[in-house]
DSSP file (Angstrom, degrees, kcal/mol; ACC not computed):
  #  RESIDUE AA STRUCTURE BP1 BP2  ACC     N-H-->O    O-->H-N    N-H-->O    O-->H-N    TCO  KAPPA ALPHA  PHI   PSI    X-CA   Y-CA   Z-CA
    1    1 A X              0   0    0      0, 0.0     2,-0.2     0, 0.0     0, 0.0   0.000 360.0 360.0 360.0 136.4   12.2  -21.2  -19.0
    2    2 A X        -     0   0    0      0, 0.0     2,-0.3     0, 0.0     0, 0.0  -0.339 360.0-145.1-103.7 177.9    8.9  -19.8  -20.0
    3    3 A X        -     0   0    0     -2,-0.2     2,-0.1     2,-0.0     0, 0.0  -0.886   5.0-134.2-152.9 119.7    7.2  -16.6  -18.5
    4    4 A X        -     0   0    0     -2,-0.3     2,-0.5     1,-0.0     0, 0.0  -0.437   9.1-158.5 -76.4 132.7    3.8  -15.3  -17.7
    5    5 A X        -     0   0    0     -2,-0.1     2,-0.4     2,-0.0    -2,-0.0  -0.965   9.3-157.7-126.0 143.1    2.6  -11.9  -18.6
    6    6 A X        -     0   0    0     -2,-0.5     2,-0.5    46,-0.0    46,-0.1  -0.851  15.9-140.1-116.4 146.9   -0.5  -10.5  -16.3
    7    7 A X        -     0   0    0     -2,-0.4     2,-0.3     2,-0.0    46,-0.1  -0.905  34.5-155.6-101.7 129.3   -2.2   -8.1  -18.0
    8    8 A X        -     0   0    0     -2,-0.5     2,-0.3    44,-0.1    44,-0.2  -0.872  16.2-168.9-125.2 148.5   -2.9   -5.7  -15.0
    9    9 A X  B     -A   51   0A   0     42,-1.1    42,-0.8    -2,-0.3     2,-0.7  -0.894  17.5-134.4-161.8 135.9   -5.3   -3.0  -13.9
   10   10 A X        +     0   0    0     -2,-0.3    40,-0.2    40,-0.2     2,-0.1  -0.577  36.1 152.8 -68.2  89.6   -5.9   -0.2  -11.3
   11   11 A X        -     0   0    0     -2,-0.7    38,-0.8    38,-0.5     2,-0.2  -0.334  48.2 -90.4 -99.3-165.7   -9.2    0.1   -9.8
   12   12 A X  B     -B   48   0A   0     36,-0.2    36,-0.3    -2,-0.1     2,-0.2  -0.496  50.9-110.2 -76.4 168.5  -10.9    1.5   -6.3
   13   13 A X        -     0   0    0     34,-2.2     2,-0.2    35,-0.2    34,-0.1  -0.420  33.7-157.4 -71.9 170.7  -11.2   -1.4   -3.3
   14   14 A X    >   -     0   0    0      1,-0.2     3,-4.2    -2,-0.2     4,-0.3  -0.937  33.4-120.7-161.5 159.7  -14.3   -2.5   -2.6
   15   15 A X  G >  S+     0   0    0      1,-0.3     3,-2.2    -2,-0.2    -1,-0.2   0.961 112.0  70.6 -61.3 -58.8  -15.8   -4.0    0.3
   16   16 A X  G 3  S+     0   0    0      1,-0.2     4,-0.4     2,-0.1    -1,-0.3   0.580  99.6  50.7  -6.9 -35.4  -16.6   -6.9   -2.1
   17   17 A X  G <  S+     0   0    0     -3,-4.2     4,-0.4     1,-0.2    -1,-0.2   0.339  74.9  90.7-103.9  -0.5  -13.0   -7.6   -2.2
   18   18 A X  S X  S+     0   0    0     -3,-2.2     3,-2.7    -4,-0.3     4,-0.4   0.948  81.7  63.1 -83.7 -52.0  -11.9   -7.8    1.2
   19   19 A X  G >  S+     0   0    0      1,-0.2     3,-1.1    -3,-0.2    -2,-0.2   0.949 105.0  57.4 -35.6 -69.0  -12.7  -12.0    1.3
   20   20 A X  G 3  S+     0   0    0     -4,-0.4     3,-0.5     1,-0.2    -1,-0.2   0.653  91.0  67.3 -38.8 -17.8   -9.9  -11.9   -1.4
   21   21 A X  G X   +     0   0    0     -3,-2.7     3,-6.6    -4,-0.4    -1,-0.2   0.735  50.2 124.2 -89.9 -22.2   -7.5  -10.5    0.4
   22   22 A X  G X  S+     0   0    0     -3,-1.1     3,-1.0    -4,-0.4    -1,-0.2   0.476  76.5  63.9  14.7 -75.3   -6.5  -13.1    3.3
   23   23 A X  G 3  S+     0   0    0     -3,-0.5    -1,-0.3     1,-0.3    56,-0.1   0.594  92.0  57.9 -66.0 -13.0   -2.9  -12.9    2.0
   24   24 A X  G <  S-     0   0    0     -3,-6.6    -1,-0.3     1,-0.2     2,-0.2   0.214 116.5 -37.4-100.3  32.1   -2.1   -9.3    2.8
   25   25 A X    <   -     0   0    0     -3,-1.0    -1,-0.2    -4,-0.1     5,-0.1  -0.826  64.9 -59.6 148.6 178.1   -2.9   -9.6    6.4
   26   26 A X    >>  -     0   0    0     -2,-0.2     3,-1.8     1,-0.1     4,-1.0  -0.365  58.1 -97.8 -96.8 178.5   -4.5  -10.8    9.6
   27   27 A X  H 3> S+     0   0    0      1,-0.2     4,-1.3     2,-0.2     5,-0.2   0.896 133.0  54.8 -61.4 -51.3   -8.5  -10.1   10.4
   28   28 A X  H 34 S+     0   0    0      2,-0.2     4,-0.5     1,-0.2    -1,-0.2   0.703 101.3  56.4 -46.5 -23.6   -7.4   -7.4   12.2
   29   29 A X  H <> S+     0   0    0     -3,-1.8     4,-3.2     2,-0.2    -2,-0.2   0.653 115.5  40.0 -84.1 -57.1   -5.5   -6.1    8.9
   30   30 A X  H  X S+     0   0    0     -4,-1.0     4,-1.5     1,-0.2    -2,-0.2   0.639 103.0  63.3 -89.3   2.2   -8.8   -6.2    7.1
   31   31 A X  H  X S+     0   0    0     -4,-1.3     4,-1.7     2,-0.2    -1,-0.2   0.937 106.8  43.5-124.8 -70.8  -10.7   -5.1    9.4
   32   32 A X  H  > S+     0   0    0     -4,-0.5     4,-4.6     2,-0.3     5,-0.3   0.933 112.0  54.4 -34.7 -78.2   -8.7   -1.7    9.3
   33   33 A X  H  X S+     0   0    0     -4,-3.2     4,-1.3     2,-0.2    -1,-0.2   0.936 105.0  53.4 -31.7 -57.5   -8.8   -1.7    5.5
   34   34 A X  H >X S+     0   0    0     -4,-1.5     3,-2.5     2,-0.2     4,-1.6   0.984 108.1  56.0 -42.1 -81.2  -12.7   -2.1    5.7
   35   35 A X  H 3X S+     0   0    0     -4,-1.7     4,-1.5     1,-0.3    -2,-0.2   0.815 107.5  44.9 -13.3 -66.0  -12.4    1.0    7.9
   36   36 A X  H 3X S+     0   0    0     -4,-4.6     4,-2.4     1,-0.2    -1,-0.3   0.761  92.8  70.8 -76.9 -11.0  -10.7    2.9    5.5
   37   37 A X  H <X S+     0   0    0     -3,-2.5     4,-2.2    -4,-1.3    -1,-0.2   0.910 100.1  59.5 -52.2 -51.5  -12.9    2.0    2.4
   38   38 A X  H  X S+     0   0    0     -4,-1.6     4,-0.6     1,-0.2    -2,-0.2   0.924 106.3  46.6 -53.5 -36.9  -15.5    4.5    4.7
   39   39 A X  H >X>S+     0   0    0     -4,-1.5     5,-2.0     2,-0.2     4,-1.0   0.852 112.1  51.0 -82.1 -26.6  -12.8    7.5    4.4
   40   40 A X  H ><5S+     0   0    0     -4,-2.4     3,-0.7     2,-0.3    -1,-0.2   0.984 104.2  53.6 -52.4 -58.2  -12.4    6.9    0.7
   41   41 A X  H 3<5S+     0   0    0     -4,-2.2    -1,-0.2     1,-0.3    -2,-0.2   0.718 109.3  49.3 -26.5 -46.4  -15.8    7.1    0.3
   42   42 A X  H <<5S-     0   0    0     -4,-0.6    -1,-0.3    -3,-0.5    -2,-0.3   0.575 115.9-117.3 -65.3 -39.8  -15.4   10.4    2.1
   43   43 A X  T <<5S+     0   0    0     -4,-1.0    -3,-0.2    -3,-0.7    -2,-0.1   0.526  92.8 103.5  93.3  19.6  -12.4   11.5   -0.4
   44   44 A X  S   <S+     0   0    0     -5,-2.0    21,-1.6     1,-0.1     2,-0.2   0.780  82.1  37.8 -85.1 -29.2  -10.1   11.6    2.2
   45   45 A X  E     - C   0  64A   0     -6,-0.5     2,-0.4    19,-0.2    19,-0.2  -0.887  62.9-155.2-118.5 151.7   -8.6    8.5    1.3
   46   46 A X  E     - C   0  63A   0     17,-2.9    17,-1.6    -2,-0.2     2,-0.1  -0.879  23.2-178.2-106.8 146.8   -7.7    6.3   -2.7
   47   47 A X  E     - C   0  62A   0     -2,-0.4   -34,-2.2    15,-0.2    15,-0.2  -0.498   7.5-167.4-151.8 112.2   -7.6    2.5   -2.2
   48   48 A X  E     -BC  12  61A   0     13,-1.5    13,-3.4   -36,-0.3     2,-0.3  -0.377  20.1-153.0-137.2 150.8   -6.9    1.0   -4.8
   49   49 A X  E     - C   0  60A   0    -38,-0.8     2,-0.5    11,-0.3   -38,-0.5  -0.735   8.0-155.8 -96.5 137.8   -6.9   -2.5   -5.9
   50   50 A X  E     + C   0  59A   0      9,-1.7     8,-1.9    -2,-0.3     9,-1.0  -0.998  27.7 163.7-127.2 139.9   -4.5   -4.0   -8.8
   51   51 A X  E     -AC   9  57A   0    -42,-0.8   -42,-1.1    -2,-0.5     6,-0.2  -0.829  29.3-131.4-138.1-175.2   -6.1   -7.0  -10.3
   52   52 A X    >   -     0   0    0      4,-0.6     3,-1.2    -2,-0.3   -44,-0.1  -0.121  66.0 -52.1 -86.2-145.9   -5.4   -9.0  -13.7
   53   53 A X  T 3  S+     0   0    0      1,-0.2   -45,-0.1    -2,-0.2   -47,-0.0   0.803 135.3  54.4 -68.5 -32.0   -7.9  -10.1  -16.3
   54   54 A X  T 3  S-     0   0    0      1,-0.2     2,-0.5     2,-0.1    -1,-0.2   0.494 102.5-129.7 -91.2  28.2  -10.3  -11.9  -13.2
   55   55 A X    <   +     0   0    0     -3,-1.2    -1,-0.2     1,-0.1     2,-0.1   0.076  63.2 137.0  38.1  -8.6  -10.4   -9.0  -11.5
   56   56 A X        -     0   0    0     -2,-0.5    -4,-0.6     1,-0.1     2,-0.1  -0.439  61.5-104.6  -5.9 121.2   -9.3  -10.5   -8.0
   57   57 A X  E     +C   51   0A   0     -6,-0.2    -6,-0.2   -40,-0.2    -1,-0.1  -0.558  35.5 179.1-101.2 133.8   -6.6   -8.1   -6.4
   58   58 A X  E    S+     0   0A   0     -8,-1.9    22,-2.0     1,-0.1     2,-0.3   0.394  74.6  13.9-113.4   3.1   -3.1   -9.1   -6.4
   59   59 A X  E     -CD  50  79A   0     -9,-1.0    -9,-1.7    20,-0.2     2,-0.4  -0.960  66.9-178.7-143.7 165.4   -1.7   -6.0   -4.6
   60   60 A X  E     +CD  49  78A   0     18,-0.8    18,-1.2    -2,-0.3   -11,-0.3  -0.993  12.4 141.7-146.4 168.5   -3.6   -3.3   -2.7
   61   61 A X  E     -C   48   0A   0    -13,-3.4   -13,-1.5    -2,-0.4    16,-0.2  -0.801  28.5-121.9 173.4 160.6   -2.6    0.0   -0.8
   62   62 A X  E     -CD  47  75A   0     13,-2.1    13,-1.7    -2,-0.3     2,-0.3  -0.550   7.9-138.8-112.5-172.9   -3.7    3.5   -0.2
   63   63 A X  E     -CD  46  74A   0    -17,-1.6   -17,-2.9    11,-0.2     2,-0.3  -0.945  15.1-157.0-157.9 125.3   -3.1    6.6   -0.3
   64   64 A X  E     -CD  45  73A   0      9,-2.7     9,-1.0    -2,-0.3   -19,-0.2  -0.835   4.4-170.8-114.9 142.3   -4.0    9.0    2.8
   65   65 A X  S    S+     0   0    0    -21,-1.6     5,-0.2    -2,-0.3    -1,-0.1  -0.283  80.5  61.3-119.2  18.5   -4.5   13.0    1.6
   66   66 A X  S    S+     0   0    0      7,-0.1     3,-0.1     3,-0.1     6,-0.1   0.180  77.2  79.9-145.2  -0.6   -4.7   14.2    5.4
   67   67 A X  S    S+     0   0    0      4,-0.2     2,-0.3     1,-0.2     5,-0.1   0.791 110.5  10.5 -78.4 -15.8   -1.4   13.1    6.9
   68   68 A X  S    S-     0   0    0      3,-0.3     3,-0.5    -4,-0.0     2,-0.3  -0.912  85.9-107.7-158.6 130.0    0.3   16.2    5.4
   69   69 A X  S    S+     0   0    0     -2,-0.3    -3,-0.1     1,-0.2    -4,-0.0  -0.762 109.2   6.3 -66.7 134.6   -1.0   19.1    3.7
   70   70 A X  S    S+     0   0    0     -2,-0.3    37,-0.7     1,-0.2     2,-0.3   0.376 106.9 115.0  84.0  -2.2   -0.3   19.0    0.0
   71   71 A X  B     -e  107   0B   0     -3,-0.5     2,-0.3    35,-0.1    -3,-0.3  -0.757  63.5-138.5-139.0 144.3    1.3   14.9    0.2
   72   72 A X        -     0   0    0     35,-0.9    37,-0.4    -2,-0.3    -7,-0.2  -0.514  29.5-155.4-110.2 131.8   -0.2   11.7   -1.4
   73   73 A X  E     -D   64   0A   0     -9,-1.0    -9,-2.7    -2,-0.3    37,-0.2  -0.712   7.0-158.9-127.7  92.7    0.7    9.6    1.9
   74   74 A X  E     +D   63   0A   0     35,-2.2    37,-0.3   -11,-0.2   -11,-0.2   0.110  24.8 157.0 -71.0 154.6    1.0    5.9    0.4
   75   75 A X  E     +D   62   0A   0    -13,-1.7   -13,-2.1    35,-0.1     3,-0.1  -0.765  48.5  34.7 163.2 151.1    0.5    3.2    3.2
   76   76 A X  E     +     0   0A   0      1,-0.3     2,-0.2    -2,-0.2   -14,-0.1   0.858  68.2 175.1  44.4  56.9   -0.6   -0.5    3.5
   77   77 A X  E     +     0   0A   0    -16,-0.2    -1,-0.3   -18,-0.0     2,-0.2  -0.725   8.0 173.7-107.9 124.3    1.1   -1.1    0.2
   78   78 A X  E     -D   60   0A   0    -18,-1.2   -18,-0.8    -2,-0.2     2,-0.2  -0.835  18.8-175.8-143.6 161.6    0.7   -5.0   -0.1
   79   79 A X  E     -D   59   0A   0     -2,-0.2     5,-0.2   -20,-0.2   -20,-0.2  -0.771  46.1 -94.9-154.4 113.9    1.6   -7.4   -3.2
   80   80 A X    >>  -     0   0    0    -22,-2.0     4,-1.5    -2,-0.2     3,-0.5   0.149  28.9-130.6 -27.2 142.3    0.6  -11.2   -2.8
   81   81 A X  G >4 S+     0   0    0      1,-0.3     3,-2.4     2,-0.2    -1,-0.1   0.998 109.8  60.1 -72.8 -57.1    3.5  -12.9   -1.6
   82   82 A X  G 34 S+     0   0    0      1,-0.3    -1,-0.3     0, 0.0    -2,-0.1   0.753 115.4  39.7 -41.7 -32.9    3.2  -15.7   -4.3
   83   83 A X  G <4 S+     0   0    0     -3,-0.5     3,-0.4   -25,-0.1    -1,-0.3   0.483  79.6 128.1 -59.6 -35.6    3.7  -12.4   -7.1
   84   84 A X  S << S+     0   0    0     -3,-2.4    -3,-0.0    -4,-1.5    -4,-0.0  -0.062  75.2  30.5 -48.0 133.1    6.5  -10.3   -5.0
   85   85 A X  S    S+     0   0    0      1,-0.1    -1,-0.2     0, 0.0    -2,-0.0   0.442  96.3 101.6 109.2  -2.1    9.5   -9.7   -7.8
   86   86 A X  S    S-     0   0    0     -3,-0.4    -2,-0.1     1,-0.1    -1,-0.1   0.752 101.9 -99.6-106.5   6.1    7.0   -9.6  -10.5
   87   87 A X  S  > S+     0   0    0      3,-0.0     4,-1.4    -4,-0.0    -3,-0.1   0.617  94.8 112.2 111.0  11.0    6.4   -5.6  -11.4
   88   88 A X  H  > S+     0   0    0      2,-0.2     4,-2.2    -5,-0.2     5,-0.2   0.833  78.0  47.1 -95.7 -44.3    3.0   -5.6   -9.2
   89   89 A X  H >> S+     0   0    0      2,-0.3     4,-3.2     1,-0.2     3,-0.7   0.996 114.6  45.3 -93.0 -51.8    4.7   -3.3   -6.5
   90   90 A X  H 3> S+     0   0    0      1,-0.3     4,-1.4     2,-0.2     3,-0.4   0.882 119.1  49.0 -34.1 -77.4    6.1   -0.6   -9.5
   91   91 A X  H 3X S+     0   0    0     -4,-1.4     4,-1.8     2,-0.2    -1,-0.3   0.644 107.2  47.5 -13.0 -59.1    2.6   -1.1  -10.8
   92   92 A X  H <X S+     0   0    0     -4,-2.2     4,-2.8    -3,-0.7    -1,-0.2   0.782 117.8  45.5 -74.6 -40.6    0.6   -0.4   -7.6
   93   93 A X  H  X S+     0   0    0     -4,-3.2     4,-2.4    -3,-0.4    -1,-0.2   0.722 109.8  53.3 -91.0   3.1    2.9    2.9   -6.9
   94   94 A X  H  X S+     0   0    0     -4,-1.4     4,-1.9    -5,-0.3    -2,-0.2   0.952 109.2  47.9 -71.4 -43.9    2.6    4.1  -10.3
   95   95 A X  H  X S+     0   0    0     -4,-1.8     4,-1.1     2,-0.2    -2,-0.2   0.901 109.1  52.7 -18.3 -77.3   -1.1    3.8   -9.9
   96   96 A X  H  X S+     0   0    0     -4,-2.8     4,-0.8     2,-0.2     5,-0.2   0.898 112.2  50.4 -58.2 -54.8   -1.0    5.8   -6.4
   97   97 A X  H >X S+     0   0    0     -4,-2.4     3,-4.7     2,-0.2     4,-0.9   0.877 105.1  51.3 -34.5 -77.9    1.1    8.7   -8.3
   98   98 A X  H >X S+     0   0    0     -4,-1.9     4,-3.5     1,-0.3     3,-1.3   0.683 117.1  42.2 -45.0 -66.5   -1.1    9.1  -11.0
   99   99 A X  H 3< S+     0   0    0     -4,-1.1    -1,-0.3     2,-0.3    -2,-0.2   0.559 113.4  49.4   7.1 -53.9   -3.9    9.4   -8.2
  100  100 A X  H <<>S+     0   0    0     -3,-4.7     5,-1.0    -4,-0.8    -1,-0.3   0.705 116.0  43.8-109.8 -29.0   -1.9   11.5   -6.1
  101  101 A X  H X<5S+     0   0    0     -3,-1.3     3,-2.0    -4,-0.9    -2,-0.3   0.749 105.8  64.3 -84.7 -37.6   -1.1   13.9   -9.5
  102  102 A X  T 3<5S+     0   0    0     -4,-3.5    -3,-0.2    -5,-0.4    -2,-0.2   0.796 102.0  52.8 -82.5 -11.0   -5.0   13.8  -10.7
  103  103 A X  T 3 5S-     0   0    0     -5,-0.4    -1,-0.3     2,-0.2    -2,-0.2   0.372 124.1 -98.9-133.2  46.7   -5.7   15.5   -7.6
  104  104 A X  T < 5S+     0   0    0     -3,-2.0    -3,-0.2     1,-0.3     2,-0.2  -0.170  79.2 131.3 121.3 -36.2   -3.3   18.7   -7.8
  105  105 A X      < -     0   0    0     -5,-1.0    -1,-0.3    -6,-0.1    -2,-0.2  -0.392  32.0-176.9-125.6 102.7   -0.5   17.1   -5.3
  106  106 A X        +     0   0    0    -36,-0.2    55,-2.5    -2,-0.2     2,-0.4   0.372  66.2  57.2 -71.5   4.5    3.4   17.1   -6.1
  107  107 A X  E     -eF  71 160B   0    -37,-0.7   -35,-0.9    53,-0.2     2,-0.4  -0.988  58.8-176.0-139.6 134.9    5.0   15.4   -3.6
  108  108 A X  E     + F   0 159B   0     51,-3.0    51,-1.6    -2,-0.4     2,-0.3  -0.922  14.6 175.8-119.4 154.2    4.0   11.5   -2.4
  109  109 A X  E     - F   0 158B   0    -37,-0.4   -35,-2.2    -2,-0.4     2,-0.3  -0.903   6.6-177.1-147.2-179.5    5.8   10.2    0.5
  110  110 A X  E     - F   0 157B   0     47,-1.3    47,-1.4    -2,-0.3     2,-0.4  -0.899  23.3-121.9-176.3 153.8    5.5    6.9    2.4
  111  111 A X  E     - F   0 156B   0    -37,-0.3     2,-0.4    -2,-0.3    45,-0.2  -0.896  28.9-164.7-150.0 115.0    7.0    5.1    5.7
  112  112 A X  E     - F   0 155B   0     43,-4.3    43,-1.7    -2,-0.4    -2,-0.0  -0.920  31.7-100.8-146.3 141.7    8.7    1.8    5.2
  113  113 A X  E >   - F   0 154B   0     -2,-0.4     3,-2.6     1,-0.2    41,-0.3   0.157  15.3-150.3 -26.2 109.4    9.7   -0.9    7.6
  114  114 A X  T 3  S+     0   0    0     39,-1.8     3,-0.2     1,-0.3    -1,-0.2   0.552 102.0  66.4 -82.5  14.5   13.5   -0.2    8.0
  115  115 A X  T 3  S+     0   0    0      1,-0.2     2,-0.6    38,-0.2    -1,-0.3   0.623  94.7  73.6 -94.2 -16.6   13.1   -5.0    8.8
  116  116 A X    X>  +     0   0    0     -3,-2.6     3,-1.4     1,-0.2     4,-1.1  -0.343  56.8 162.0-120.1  73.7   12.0   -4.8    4.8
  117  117 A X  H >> S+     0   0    0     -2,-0.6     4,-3.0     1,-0.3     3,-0.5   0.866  82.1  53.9 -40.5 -45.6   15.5   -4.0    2.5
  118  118 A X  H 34 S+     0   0    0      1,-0.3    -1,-0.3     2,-0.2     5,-0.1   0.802 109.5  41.1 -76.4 -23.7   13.4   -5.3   -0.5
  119  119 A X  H X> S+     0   0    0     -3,-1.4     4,-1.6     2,-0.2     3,-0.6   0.912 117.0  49.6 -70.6 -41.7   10.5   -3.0   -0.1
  120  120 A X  H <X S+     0   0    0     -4,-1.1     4,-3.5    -3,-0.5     5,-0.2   0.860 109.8  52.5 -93.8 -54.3   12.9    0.1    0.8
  121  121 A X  H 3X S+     0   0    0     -4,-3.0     4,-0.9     2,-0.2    -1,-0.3   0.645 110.4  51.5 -72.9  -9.4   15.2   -0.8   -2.6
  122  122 A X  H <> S+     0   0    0     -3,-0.6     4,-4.5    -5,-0.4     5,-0.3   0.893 110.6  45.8 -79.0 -39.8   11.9   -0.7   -4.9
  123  123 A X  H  X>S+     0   0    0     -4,-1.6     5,-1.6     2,-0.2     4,-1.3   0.944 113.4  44.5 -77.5 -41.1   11.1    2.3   -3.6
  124  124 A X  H ><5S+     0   0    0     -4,-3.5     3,-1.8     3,-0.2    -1,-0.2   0.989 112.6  54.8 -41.5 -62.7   14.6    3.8   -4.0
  125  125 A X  H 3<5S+     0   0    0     -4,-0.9    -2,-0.2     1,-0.3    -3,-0.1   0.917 110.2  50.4 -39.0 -60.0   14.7    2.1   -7.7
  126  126 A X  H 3<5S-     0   0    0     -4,-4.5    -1,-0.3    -5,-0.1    -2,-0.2   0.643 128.2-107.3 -73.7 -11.8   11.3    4.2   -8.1
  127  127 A X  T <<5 +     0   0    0     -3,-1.8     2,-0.2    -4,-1.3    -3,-0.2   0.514  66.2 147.2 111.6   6.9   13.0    7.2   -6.9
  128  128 A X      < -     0   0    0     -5,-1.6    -1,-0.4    -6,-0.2     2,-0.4  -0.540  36.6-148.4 -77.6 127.8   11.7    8.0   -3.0
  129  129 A X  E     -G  158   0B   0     29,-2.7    29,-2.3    -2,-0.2     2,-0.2  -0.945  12.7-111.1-109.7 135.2   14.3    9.3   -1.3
  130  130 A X  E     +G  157   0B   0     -2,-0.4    27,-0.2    27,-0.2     3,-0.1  -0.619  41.0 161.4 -82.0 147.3   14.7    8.7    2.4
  131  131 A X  E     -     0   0B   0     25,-0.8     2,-0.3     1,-0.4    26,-0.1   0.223  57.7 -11.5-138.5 -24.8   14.2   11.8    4.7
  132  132 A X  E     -G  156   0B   0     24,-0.7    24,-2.5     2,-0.0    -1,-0.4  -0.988  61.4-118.5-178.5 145.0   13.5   11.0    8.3
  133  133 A X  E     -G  155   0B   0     -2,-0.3    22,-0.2    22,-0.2     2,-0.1  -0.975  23.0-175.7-134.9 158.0   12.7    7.8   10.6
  134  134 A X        -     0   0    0     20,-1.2     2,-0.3    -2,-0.3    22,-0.0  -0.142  26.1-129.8-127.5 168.7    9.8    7.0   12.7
  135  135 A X        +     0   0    0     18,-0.2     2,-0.2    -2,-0.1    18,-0.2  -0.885  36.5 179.6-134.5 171.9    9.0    4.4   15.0
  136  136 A X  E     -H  152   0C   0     16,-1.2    16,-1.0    -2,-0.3     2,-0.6  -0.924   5.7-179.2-164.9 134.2    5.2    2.8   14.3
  137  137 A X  E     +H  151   0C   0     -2,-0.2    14,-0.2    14,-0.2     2,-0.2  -0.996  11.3 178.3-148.5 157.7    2.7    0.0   15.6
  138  138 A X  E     -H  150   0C   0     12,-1.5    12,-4.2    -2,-0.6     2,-0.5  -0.778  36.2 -94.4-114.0 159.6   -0.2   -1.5   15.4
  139  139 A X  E     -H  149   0C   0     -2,-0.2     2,-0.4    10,-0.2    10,-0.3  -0.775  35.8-165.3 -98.9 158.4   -1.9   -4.3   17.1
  140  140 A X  E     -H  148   0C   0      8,-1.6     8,-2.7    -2,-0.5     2,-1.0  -0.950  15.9-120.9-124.5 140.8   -1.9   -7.9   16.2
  141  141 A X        -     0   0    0     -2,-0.4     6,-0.2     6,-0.2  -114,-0.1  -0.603  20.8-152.2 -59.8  84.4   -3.6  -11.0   16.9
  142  142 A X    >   -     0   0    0     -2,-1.0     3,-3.0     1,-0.1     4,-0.3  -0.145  31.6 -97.8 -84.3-177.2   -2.2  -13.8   18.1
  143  143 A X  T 3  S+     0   0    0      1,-0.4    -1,-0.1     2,-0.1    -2,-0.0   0.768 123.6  43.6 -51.6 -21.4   -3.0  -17.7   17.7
  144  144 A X  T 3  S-     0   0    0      1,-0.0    -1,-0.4     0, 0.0    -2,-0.1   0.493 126.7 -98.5-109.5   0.4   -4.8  -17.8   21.1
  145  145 A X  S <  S+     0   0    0     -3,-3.0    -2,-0.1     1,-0.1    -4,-0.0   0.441  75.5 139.7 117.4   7.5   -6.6  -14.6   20.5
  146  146 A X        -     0   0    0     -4,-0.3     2,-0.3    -5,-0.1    -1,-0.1   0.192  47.8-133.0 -55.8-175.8   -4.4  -12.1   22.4
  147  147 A X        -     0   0    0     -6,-0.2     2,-0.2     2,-0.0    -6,-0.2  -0.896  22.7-175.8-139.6 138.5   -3.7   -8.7   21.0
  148  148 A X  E     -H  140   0C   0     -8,-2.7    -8,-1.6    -2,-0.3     2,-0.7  -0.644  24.7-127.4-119.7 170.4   -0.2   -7.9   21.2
  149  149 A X  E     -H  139   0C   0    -10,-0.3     2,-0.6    -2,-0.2   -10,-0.2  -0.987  26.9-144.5-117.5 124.7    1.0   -4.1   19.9
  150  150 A X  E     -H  138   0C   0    -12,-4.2   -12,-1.5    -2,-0.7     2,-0.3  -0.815  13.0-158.5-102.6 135.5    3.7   -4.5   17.4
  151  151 A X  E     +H  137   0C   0     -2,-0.6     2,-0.2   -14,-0.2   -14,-0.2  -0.900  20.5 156.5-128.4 137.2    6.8   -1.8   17.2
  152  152 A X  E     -H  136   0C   0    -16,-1.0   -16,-1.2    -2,-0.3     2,-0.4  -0.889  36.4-114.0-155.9 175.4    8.7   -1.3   14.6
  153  153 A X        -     0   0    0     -2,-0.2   -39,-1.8   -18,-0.2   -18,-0.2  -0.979  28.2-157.7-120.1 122.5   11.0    1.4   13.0
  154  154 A X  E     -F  113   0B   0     -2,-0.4   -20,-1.2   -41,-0.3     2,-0.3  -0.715  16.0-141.6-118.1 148.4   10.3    3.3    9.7
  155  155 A X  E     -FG 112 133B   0    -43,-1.7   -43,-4.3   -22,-0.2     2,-0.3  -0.769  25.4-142.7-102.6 157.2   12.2    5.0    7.2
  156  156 A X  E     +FG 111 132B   0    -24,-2.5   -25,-0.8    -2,-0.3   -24,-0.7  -0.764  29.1 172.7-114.4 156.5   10.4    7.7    6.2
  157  157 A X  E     -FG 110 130B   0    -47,-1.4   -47,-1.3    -2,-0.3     2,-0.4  -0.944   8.3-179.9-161.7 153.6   10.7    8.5    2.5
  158  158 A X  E     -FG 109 129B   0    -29,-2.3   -29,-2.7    -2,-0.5     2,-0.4  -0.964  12.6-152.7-152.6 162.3    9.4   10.6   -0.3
  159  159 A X  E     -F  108   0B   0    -51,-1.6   -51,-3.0    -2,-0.4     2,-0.3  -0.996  17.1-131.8-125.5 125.5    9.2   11.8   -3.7
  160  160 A X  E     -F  107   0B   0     -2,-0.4     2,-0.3   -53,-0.2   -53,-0.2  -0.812  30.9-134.9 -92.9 150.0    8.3   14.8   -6.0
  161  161 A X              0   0    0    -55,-2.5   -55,-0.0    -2,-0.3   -64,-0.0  -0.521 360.0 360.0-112.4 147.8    6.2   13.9   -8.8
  162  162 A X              0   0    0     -2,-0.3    -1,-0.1   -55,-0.0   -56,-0.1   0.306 360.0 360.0-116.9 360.0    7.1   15.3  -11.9
């Protein structure tokens, strides 16, 4: 069996990039994303991009500085589905430390879908400890154009940053 090595690298988003993104989510999804490109702008928010060599993002996610005083608050941590398993999502939160350490901040935390074991066990592997659960929604589209509000339950979980 042979093996592919992506050479990988952290930038900002950029609106530029939002056509690319189709896999992490619905119009509604980017829509949102777009939105938050304005609070980065602002410095309220990081949203970061991971790309290889063609620049094209294969993961994205942010990191919100206002949820918490002192806390890196990671959210809408995405890794193309074709990619999942490959080191992208390790990548994408080492990124968001480094980020969350360049601007003063020991502690990163982050809320994840208690429906998604495999996101929950990276982030254990990475050392986020769970703390607390949540409930959370958003709205969604659906095929005929409805908008439905989706509920879900989150472990809340965090880390101090060494």
């Amino acid at each position: 069996m042979s093996s592919v090595e992506l050479k990988l690298s952290a930038r900002d988003l950029v609106q530029g990039d939002l056509p690319a993104l189709g896999w992490a989510g619905s119009d509604l999804h980017l829509e949102s994303v777009a939105r938050q490109l304005e609070r980065a702008r602002l410095g309220e928010v990081d949203y970061l991009a991971v790309c290889p060599t063609t620049d094209i993002p294969v993961a994205k996610g942010g990191i919100d500085y206002r949820v918490k005083e002192g806390v890196g608050t990671l959210w809408q941590l995405a890794v193309h589905p074709a990619l999942q398993s490959c080191g992208i999502g390790t990548f994408l939160v080492g990124a968001a430390e480094r980020r969350i350490r360049n601007r003063g901040l020991g502690l990163a935390e982050l809320g994840v879908e208690e429906s998604n074991p495999r996101a929950r066990a990276l982030y254990a592997r990475l050392g986020y400890v769970a703390y607390d659960r949540q409930p959370d929604s958003w709205d969604v589209r659906a095929p005929d154009g409805t908008l439905h509000r989706y509920e879900t339950m989150c472990t809340l979980m965090r880390k101090v940053l060494s």
